[in-house]
TIMI-2910 file (N, C-alpha, C, CB; in pm, 1 decimal, decimal comma, always signed):
<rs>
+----------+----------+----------+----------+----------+----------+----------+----------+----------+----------+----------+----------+------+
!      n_x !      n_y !      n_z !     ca_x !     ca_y !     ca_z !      c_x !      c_y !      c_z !     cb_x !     cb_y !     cb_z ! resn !
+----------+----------+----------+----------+----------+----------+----------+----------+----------+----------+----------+----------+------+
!  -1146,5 !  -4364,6 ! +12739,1 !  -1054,4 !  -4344,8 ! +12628,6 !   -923,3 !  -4282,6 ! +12675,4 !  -1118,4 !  -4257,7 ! +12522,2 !  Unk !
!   -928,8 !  -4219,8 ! +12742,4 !   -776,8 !  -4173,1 ! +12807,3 !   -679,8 !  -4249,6 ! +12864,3 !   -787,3 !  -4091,5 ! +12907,5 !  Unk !
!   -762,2 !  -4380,6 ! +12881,4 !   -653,7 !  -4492,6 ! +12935,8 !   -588,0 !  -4534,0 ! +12803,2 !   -727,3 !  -4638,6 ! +13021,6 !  Unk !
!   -640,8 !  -4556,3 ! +12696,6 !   -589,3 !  -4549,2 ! +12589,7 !   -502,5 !  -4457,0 ! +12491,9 !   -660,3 !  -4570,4 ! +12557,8 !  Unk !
!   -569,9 !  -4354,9 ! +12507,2 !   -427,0 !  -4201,0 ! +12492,3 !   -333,9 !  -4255,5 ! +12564,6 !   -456,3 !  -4015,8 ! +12573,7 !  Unk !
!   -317,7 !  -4248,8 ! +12686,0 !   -226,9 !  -4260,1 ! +12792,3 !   -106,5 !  -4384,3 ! +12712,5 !   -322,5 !  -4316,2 ! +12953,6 !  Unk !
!   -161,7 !  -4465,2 ! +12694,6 !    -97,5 !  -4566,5 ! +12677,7 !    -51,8 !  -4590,5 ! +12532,8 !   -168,9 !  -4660,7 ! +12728,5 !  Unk !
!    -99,7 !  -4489,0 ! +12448,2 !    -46,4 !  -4468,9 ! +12301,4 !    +31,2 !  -4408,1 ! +12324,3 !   -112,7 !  -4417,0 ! +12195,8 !  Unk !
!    +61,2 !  -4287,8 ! +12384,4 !   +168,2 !  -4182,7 ! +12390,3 !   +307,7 !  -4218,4 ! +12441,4 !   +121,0 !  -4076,6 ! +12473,8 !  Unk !
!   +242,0 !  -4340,2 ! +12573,7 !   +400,9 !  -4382,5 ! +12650,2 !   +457,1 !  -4467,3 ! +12506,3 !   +387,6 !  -4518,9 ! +12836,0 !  Unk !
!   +381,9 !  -4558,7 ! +12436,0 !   +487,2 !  -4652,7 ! +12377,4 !   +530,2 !  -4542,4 ! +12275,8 !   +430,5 !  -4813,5 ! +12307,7 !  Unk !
!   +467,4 !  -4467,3 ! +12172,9 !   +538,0 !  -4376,0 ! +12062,7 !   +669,0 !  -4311,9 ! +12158,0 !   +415,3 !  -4235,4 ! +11991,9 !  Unk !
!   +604,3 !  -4252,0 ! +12294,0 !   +769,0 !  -4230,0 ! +12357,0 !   +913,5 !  -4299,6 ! +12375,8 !   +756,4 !  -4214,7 ! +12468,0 !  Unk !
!   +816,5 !  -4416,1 ! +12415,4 !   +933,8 !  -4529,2 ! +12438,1 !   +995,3 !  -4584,5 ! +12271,8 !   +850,3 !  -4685,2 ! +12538,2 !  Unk !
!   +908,3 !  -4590,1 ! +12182,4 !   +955,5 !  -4665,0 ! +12053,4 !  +1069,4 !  -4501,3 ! +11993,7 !   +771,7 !  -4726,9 ! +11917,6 !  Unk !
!  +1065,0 !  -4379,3 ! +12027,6 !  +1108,4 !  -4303,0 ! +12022,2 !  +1260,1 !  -4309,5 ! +12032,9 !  +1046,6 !  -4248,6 ! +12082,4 !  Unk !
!  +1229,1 !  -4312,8 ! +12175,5 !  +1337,7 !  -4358,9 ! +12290,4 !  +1469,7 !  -4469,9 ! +12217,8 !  +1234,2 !  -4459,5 ! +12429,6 !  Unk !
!  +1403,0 !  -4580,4 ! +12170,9 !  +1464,6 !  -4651,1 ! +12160,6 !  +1533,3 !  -4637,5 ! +12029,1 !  +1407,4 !  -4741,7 ! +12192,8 !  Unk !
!  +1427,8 !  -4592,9 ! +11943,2 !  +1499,7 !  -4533,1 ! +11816,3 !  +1655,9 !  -4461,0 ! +11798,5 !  +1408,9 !  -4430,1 ! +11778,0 !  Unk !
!  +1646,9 !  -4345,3 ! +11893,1 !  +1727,7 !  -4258,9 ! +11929,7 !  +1861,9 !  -4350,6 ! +11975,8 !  +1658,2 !  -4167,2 ! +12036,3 !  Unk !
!  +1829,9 !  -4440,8 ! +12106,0 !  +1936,8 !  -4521,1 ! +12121,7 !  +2014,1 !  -4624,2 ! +12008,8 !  +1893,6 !  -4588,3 ! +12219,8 !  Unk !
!  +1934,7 !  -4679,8 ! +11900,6 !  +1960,3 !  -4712,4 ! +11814,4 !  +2040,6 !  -4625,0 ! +11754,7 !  +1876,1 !  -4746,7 ! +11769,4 !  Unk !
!  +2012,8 !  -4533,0 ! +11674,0 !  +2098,8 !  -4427,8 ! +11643,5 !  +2229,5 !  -4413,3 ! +11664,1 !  +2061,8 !  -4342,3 ! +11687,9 !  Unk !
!  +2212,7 !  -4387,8 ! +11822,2 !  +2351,0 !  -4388,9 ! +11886,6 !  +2458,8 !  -4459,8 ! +11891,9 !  +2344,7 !  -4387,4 ! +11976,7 !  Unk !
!  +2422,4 !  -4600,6 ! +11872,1 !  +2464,4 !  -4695,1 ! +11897,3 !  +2552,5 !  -4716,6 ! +11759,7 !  +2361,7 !  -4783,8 ! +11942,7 !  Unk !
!  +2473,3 !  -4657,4 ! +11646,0 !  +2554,6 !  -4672,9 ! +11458,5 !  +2610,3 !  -4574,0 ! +11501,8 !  +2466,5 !  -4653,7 ! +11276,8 !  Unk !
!  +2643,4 !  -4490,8 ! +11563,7 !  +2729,0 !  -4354,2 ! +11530,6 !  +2856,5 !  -4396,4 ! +11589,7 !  +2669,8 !  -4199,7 ! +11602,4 !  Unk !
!  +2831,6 !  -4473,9 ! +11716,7 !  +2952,2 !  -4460,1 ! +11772,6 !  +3058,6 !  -4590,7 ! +11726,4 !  +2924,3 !  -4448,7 ! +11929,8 !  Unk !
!  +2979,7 !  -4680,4 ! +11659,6 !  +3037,2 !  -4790,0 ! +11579,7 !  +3088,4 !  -4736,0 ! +11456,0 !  +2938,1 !  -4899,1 ! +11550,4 !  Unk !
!  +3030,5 !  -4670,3 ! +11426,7 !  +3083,4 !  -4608,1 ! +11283,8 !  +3221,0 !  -4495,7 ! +11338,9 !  +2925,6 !  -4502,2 ! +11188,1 !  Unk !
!  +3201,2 !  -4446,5 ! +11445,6 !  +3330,8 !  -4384,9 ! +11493,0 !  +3430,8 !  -4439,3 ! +11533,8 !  +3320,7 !  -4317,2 ! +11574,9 !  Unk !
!  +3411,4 !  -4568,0 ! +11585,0 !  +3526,4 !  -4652,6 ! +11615,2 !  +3583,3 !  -4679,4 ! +11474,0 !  +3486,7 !  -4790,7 ! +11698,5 !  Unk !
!  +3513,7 !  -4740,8 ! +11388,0 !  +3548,7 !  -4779,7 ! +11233,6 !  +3646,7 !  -4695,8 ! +11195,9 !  +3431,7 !  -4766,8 ! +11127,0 !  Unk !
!  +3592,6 !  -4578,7 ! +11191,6 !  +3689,9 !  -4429,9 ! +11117,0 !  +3767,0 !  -4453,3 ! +11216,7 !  +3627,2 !  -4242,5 ! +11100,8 !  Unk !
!  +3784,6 !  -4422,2 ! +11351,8 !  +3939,3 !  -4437,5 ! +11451,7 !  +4033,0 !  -4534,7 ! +11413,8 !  +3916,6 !  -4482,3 ! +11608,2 !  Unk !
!  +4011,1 !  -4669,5 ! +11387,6 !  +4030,2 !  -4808,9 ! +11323,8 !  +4156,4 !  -4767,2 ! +11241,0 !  +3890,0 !  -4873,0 ! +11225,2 !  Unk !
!  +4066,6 !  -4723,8 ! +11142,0 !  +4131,2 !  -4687,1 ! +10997,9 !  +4219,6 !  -4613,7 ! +11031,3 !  +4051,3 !  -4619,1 ! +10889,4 !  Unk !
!  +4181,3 !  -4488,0 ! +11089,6 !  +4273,1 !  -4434,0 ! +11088,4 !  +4397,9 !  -4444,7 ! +11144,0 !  +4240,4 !  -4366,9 ! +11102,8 !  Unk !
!  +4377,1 !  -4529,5 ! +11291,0 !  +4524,2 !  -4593,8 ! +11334,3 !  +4607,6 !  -4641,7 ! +11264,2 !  +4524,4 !  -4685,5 ! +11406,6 !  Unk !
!  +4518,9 !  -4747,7 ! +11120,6 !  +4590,5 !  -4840,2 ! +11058,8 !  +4664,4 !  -4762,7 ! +10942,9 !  +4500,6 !  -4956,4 ! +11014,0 !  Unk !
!  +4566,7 !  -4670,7 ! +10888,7 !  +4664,4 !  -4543,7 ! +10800,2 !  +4797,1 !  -4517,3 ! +10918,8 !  +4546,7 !  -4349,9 ! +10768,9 !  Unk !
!  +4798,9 !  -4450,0 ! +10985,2 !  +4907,8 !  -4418,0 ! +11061,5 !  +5005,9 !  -4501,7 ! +11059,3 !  +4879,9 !  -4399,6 ! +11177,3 !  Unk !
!  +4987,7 !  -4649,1 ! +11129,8 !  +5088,7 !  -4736,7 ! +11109,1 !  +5141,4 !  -4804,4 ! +11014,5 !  +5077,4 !  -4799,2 ! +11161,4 !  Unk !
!  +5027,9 !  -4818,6 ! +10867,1 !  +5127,1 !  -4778,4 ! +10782,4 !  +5250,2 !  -4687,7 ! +10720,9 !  +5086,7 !  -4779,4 ! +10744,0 !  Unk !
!  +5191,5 !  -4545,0 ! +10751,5 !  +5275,7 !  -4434,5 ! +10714,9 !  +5366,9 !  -4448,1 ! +10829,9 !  +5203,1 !  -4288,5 ! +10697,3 !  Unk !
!  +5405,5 !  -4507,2 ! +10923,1 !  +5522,1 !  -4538,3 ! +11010,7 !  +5602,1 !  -4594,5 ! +10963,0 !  +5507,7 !  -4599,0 ! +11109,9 !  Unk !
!  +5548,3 !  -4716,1 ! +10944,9 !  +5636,4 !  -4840,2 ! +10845,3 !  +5716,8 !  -4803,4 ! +10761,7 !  +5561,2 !  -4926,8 ! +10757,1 !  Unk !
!  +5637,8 !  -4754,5 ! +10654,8 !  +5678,0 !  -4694,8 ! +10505,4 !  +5791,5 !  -4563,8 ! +10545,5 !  +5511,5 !  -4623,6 ! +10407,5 !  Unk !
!  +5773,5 !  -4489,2 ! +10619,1 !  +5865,5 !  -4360,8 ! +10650,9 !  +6018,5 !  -4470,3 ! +10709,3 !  +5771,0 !  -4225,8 ! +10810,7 !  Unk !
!  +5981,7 !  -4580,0 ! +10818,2 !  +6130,2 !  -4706,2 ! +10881,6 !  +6169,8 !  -4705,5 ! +10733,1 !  +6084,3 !  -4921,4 ! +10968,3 !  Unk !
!  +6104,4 !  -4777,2 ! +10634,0 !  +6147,1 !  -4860,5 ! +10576,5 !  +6245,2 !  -4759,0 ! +10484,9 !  +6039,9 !  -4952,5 ! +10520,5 !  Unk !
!  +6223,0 !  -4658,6 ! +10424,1 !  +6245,0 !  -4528,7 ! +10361,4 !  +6417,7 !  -4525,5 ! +10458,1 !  +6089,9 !  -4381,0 ! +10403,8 !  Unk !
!  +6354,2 !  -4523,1 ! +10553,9 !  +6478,5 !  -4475,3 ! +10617,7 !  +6580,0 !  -4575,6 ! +10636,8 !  +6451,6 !  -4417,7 ! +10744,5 !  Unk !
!  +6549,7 !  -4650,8 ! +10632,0 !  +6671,3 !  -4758,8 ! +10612,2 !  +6729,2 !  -4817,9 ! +10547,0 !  +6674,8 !  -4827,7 ! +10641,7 !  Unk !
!  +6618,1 !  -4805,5 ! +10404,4 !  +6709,9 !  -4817,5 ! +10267,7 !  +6782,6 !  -4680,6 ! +10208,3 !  +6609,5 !  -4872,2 ! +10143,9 !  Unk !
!  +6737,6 !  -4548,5 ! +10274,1 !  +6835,0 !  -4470,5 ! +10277,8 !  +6991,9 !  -4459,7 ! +10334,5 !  +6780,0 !  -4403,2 ! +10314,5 !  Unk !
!  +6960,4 !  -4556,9 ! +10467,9 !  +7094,4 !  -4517,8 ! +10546,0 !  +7187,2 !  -4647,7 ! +10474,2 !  +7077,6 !  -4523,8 ! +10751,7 !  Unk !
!  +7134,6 !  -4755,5 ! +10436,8 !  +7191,9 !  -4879,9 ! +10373,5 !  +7243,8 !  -4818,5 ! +10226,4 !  +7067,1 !  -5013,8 ! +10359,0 !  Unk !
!  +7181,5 !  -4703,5 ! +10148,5 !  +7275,5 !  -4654,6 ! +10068,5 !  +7343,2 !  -4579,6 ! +10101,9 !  +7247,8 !  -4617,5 !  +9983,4 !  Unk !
!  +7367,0 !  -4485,2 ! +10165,9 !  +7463,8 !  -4386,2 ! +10226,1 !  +7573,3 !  -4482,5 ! +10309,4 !  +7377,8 !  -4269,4 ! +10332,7 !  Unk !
!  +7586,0 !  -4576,5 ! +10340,6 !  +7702,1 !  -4678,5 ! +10402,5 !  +7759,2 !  -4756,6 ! +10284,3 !  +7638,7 !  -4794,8 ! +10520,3 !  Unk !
!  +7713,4 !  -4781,9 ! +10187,5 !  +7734,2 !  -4824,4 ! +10014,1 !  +7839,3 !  -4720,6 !  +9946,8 !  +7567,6 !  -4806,6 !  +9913,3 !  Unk !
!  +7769,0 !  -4551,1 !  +9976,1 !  +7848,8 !  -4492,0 !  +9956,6 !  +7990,8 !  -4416,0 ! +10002,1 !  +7793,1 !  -4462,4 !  +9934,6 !  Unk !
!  +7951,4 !  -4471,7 ! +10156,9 !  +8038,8 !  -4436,7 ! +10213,3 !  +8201,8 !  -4531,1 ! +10211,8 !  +7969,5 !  -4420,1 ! +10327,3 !  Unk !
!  +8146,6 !  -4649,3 ! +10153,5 !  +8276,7 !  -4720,0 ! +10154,9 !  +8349,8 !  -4744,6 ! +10019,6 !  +8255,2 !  -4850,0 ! +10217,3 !  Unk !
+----------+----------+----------+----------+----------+----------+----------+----------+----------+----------+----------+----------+------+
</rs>
């Protein structure tokens, strides 16, 4: 019977094991996701701040003449 313990314990380790790597594997996909986003927030709020700024300076040359 101990060949059988033996050999229950490695796979619950290994199905363990692999679990865990599973795990890992959603976390760090899910962290890229949030990085993602968040780049794409950023380069929106880039855009939007150009664009701001250049229909500002296009009225201030309106007013300037």
């Amino acid at each position: 019977m101990g060949f059988l313990e033996d050999a229950k314990e490695t796979a619950e380790a290994a199905a363990k094991k692999v679990g865990r790597a599973v795990e890992d594997g959603v976390d760090r996909a899910k962290d890229k996701i949030d990085e993602v986003k968040a780049e794409a927030e950023v380069k929106k709020a880039e855009a939007e701040r150009d664009s701001v700024k250049a229909r500002n300076e296009a009225k201030e040359d309106l007013r300037d003449d």
